[in-house]
C-alpha positions in Angstrom: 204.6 44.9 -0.4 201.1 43.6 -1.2 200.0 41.4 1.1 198.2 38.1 0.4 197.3 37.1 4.1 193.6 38.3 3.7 193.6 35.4 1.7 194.4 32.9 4.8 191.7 34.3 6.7 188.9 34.2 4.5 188.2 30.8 5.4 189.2 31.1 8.9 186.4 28.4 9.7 188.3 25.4 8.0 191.5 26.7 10.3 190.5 24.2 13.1 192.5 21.6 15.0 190.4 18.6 13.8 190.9 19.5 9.9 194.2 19.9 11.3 194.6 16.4 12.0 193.1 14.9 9.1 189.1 14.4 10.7 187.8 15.8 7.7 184.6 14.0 8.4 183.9 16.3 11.5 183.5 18.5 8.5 179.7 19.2 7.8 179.4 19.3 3.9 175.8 21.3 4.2 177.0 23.9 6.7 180.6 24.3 6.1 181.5 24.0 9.2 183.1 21.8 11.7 180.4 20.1 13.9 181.4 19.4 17.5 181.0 15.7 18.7 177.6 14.2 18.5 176.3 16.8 15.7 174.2 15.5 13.1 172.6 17.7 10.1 169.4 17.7 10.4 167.4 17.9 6.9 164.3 19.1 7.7 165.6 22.5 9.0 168.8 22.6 7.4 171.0 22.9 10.1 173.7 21.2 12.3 171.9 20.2 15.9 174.7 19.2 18.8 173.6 15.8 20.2 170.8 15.5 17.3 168.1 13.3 18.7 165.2 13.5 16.3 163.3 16.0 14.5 159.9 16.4 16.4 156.7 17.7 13.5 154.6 17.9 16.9 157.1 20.4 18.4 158.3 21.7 15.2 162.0 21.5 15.7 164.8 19.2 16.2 165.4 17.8 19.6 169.0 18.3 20.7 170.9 19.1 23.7 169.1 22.7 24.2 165.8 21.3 24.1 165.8 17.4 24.7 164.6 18.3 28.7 161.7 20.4 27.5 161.0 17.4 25.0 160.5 15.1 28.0 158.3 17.6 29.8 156.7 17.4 26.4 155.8 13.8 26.3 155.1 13.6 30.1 151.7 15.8 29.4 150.6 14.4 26.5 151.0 10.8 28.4 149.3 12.3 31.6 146.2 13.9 28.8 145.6 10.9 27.3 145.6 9.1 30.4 143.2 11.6 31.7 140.7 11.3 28.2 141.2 7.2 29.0 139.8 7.4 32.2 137.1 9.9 31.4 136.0 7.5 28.4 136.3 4.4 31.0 134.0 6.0 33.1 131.5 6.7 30.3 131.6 3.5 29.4 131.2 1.6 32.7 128.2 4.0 33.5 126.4 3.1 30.1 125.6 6.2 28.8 122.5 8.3 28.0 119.2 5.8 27.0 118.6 5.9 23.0 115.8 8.7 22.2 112.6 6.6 21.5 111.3 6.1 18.3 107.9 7.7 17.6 106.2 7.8 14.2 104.4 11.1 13.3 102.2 11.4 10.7 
């Protein structure tokens, strides 16, 4: 006897308890596969991100749940830099800067 249960398991991925109960919008239509709670597809890289935050062009990937401490860490600096480039421009300013060159006519 031939048997037809290869067929069954070719698409073992839509086999899952919550396609089982009906939650067909856990479903991701993109990837095909069922996104755990808090997934979002994320456009930009084509993929499915588990607790999708944003996609970050500075960092050049989504922030998620892998990544969303290093993101932080991320902002930290660039506050404490341009803090740093305030204060160093401050300073500059309160101190008045170099005179303007003199103007001499030659000729």
């Amino acid at each position: 006897s031939g048997g037809g249960g290869g067929d069954y398991n070719s698409n073992s991925h839509l086999n899952h308890p919550e396609l089982w109960a009906g939650n067909w919008s856990q479903l991701c239509t993109t990837c095909r596969l069922v996104k755990p709670w808090g997934a979002k597809h994320c456009s930009v890289t084509n993929k499915c991100v588990h607790r999708f935050d944003h996609y970050c062009p500075w960092m050049g990937n989504c922030i998620g749940k892998r990544n969303h401490r290093d993101f932080i860490a991320f902002l930290m600096l660039e506050a404490l830099a341009m803090t740093a480039a305030f204060a160093v421009a401050l300073g500059r300013l309160y101190q008045g800067g170099p005179p303007p060159p003199a103007m001499t006519i030659s000729g």
